[in-house]
C-alpha positions as CSV (number, residue, x, y, z in Angstrom):
1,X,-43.0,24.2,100.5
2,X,-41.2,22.7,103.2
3,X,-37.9,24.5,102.9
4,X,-40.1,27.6,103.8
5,X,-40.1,26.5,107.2
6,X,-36.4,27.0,107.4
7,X,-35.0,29.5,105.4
8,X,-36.8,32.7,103.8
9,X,-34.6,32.8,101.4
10,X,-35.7,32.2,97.4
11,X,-34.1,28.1,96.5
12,X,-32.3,28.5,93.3
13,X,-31.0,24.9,92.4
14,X,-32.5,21.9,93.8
15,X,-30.4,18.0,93.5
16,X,-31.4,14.7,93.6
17,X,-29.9,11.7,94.3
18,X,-31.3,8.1,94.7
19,X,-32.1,8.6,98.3
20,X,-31.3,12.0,99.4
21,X,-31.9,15.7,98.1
22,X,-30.1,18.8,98.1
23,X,-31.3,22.6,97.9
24,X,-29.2,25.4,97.3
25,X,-30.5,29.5,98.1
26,X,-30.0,32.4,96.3
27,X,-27.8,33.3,99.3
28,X,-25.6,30.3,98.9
29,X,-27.1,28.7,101.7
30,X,-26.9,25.0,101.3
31,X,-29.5,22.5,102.6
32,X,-29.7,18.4,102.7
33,X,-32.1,15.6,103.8
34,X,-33.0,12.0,103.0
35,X,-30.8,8.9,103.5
36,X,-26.9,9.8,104.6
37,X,-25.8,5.9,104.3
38,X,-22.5,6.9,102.5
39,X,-22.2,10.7,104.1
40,X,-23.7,11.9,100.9
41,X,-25.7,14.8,103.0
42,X,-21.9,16.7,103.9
43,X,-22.7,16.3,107.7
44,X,-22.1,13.3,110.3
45,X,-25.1,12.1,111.9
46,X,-24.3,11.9,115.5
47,X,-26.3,8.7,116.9
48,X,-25.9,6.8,113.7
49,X,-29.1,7.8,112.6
50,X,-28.9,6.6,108.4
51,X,-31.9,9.3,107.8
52,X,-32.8,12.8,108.2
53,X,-36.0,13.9,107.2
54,X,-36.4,17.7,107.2
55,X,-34.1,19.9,105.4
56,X,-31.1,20.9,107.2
57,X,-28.5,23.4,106.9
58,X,-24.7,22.6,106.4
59,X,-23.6,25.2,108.3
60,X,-20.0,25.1,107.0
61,X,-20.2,25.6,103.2
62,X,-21.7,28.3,101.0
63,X,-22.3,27.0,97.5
64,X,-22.6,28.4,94.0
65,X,-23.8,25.4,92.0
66,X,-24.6,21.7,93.4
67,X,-25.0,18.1,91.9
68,X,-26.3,15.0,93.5
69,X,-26.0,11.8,92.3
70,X,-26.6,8.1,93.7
71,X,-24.4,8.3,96.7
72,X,-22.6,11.5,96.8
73,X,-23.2,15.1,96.4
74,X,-20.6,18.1,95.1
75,X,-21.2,21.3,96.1
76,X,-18.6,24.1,93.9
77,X,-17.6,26.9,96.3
78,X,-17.2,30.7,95.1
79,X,-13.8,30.0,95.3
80,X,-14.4,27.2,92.6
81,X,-13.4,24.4,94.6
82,X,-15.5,21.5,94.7
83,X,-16.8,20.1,98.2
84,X,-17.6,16.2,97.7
């Protein structure tokens, strides 16, 4: 699997959205990739690029539960507040 590459961790919920996918770890690590046109992968693309294509981290958030839908993504914190 591709996420194997960057974390050793066991993925426990996995999102999809019309263009762009999320994975979340046992751990509560979060990870995004595919097309960020609306911000919908919860990191700014520095260079405009519209696209990411590997699996990358958000290195601010640690998530319990995750839902992706055309354009946006929520991540729900262990404090229970949602991150859109």
């Amino acid at each position: 699997a591709i996420l194997h590459k960057f974390t050793r961790s066991k993925i426990a919920r996995v999102a999809a959205g019309a263009r762009h996918s999320l994975a979340l770890t046992e751990g509560g690590d979060l990870f995004s990739w595919g097309g960020n046109e609306c911000g919908q992968l919860g990191y700014e693309n520095k260079g405009g690029r519209k696209f990411v294509g590997y699996p990358k981290r958000i290195e601010t958030i640690r998530a319990t539960r995750i839902r992706a839908s055309a354009v946006n993504s929520l991540a729900v914190l262990p404090s229970g507040k949602v991150f859109v």
